[in-house]
C-alpha positions in Angstrom: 0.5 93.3 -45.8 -1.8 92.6 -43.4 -3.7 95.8 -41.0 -4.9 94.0 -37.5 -7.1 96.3 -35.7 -9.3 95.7 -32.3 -12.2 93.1 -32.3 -14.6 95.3 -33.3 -12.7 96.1 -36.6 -12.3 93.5 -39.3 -8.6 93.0 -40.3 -7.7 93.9 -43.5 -4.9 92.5 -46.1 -3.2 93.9 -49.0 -0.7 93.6 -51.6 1.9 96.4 -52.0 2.9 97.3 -55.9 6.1 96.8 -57.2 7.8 99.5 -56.0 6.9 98.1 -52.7 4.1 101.4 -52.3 0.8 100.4 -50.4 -2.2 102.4 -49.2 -5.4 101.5 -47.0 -8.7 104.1 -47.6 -11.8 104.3 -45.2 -10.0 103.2 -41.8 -11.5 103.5 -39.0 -9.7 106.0 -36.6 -7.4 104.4 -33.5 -4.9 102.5 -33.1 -3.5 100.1 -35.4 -0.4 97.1 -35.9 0.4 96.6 -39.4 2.0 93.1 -40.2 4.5 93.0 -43.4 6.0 89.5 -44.5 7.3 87.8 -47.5 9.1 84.9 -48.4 12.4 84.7 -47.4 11.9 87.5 -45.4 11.6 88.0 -41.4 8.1 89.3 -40.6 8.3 92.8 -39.2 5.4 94.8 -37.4 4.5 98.7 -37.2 2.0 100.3 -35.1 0.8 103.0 -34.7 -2.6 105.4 -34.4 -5.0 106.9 -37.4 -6.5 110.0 -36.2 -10.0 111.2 -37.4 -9.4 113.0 -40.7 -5.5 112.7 -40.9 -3.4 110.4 -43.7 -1.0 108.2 -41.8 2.6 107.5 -43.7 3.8 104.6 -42.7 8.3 105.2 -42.8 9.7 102.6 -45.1 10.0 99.2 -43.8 13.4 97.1 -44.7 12.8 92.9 -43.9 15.3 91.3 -43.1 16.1 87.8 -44.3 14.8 85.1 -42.6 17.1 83.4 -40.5 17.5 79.8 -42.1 18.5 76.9 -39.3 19.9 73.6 -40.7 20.2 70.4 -38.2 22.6 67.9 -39.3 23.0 64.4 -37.5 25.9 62.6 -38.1 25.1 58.6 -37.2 27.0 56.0 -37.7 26.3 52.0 -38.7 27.5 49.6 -36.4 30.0 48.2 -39.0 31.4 51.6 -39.3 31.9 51.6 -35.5 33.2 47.7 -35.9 35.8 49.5 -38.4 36.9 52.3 -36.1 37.3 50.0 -33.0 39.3 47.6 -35.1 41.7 50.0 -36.2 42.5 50.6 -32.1 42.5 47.3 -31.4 45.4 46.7 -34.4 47.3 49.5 -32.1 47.4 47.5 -29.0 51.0 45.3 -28.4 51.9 44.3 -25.2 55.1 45.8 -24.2 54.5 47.9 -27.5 55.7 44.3 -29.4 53.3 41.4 -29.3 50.0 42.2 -31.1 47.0 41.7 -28.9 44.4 42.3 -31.6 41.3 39.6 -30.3 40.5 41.8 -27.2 38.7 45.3 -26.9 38.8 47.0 -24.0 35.3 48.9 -24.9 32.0 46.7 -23.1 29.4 47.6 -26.1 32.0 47.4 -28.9 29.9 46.9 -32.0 29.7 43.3 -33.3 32.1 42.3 -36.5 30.1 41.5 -39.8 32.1 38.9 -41.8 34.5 40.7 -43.5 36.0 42.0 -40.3 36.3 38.5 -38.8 38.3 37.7 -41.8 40.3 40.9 -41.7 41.5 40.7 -38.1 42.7 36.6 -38.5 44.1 37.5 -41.7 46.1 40.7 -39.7 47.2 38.7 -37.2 48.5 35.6 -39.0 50.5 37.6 -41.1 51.9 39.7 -38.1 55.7 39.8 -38.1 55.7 38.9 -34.5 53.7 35.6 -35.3 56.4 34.3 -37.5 59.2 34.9 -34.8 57.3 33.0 -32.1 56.2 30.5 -34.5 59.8 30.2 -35.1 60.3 30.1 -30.9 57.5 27.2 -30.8 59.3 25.3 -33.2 62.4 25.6 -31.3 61.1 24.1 -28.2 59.7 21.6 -30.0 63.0 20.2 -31.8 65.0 20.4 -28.9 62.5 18.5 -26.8 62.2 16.2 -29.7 58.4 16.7 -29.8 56.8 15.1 -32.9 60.0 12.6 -33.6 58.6 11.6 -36.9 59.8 15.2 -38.0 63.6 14.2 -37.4 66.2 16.7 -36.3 68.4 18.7 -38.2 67.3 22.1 -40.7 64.8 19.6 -42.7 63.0 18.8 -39.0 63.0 22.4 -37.6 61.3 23.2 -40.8 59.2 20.6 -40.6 58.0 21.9 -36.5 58.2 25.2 -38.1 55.6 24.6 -40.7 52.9 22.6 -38.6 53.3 25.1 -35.3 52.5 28.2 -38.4 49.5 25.9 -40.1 48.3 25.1 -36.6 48.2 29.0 -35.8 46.8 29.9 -39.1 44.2 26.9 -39.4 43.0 27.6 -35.8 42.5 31.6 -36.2 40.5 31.3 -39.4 38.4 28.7 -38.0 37.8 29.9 -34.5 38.1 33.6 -35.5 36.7 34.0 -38.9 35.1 31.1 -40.5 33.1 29.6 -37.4 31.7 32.9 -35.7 30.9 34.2 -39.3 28.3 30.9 -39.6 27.4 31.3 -36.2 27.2 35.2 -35.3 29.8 35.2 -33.2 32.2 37.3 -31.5 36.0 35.9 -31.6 37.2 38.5 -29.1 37.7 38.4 -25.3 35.5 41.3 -24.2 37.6 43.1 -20.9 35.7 43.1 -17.6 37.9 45.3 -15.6 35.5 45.8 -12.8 34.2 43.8 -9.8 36.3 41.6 -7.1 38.9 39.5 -8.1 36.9 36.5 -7.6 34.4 37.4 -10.3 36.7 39.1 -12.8 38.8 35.2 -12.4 35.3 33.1 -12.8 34.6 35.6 -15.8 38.3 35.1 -17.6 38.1 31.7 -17.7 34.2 31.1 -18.5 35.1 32.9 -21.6 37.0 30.0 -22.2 33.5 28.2 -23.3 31.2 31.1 -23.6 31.2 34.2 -25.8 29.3 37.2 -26.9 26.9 36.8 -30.4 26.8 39.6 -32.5 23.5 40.5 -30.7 25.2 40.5 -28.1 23.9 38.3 -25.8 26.3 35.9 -24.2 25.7 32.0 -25.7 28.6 28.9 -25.7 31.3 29.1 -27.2 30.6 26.5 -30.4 32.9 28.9 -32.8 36.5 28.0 -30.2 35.3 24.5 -29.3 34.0 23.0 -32.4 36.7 24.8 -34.3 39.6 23.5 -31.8 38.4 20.0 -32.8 38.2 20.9 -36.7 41.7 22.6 -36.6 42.6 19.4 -34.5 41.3 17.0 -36.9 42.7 19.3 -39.9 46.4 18.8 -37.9 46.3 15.0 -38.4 47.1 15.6 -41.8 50.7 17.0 -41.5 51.9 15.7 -38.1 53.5 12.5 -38.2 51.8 9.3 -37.4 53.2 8.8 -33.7 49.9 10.2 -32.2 47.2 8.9 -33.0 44.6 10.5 -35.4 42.1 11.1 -32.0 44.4 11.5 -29.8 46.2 14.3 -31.4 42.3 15.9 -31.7 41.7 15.7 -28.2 44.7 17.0 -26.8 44.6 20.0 -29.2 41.1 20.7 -28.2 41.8 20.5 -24.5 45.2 21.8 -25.0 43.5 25.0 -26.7 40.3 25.6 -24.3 42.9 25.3 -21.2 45.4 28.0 -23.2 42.4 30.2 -24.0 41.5 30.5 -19.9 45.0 31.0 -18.9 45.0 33.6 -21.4 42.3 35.0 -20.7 43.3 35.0 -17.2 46.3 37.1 -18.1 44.1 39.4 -20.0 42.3 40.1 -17.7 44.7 41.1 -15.0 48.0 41.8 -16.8 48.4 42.1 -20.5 46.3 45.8 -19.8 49.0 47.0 -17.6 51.8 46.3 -20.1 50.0 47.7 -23.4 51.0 50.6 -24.0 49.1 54.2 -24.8 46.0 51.2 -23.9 43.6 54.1 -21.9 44.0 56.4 -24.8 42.8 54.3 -27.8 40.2 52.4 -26.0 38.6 55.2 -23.4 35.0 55.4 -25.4 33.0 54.2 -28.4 33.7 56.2 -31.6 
């Protein structure tokens, strides 16, 4: 309990008993503020006036408790974000079919740690839809006789069937997992969306040979060009001898930097329009 009086009278302070009873002697006459607090309590003020020769009773005084105010911020890690955005990007299927999981359509998604590399290669190779076109790839193959040292027949469809699925599977792990992992890399064509066409084109197929690290800064594209030439070289080890072991390398490189910028292209200008329920998974970050 504190008693604040004018500058010319020292404040004074006391402590009221347990039954919450106080009393002040020998103040000076005039007008006065008392201050009650306690903790846990909201500080309340009286005032009033002590006239010469009178006892002032002060009416009881209820606190109320103090009002208590609790800030709570929520934050998230960037791999938590990563592991959000992923989960939409597993959504989006053009024409509601045909997984396009290695784009996001979000400018500042958060860069993938490891696991997540690994994660989205391992999604899409196992993809129902990859097994069918494998099986359409393989088709194409045999009846264009591609590969002859395969044969024809069930044993040489299988045969086409098995490399087209080991060169899908080789080449995402390596230039979607294993590769950017090493090298802090993104694997995924980041959407531009905005500017003429004649920037959005040089953009979709400079991606081809440049991508965004996971600081995201943009660099070359060592994780899809080193690793076309390592799932190249890897290749030569189940196709049949008629190409040679470097020129089967080459062409697969080439082969895969040239699919990569049509792709992109496509991306960039088409697969968008056909995905489905796209604007509504990818409008904002998490």
């Amino acid at each position: 309990m504190k008693l604040s009086r004018g500058e010319q009278s020292p404040n004074q302070e006391v402590v009221t008993g347990d039954d919450g009873q106080f009393s002040l002697a020998n103040i000076t006459p005039g007008p006065f503020q008392l201050t009650i607090t306690a903790a846990g309590f909201a500080t309340e003020t009286y005032s009033g006036t002590v006239r010469s020769g009178e006892t002032c009773v002060v009416p009881p005084i209820a606190l109320p408790l103090a009002t208590a105010f609790t800030e709570v911020q929520v934050v998230l890690s960037p791999s938590e974000i990563a592991e959000e955005q992923i989960k939409e990007q597993e959504k989006q299927r053009v024409l509601g079919v045909i997984p396009n999981f290695y784009v996001t359509y979000v400018p500042d998604a958060a860069p993938l740690n490891a696991k997540q590399k690994f994660k989205l290669a391992l999604r899409t190779t196992v993809d129902p839809v990859t097994f069918v076109v494998t099986g359409g790839v393989a088709g194409i193959e045999q009846s264009q006789n591609q590969f002859s040292g395969f044969g024809q027949g069930a044993q040489g469809y299988g045969k086409r069937y098995g490399a087209a699925y080991a060169d899908m599977v080789v080449g995402t792990f390596i230039e979607g997992a294993i590769l950017p992992s090493l090298l802090k890399q993104d694997p995924r064509y980041f959407y531009k969306g905005t500017g003429s066409k004649k920037s959005r084109i040089l953009y979709a197929m400079a991606n081809a040979v440049i991508c965004k690290g996971d600081n995201g800064r943009w660099q070359p594209n060592y994780s899809g060009i080193l690793g076309g030439f390592a799932a190249g070289g890897i290749s030569t080890l189940y196709y049949p001898s008629d190409h040679s072991d470097g020129e089967l390398v080459v062409e697969n490189t080439l082969i895969g930097i040239g699919a990569t910028a049509a792709t992109n292209l496509l991306q960039e200008f088409v697969i968008r329009k056909l995905t489905p329920n796209l604007n509504k998974h990818n409008s904002a970050n998490p």
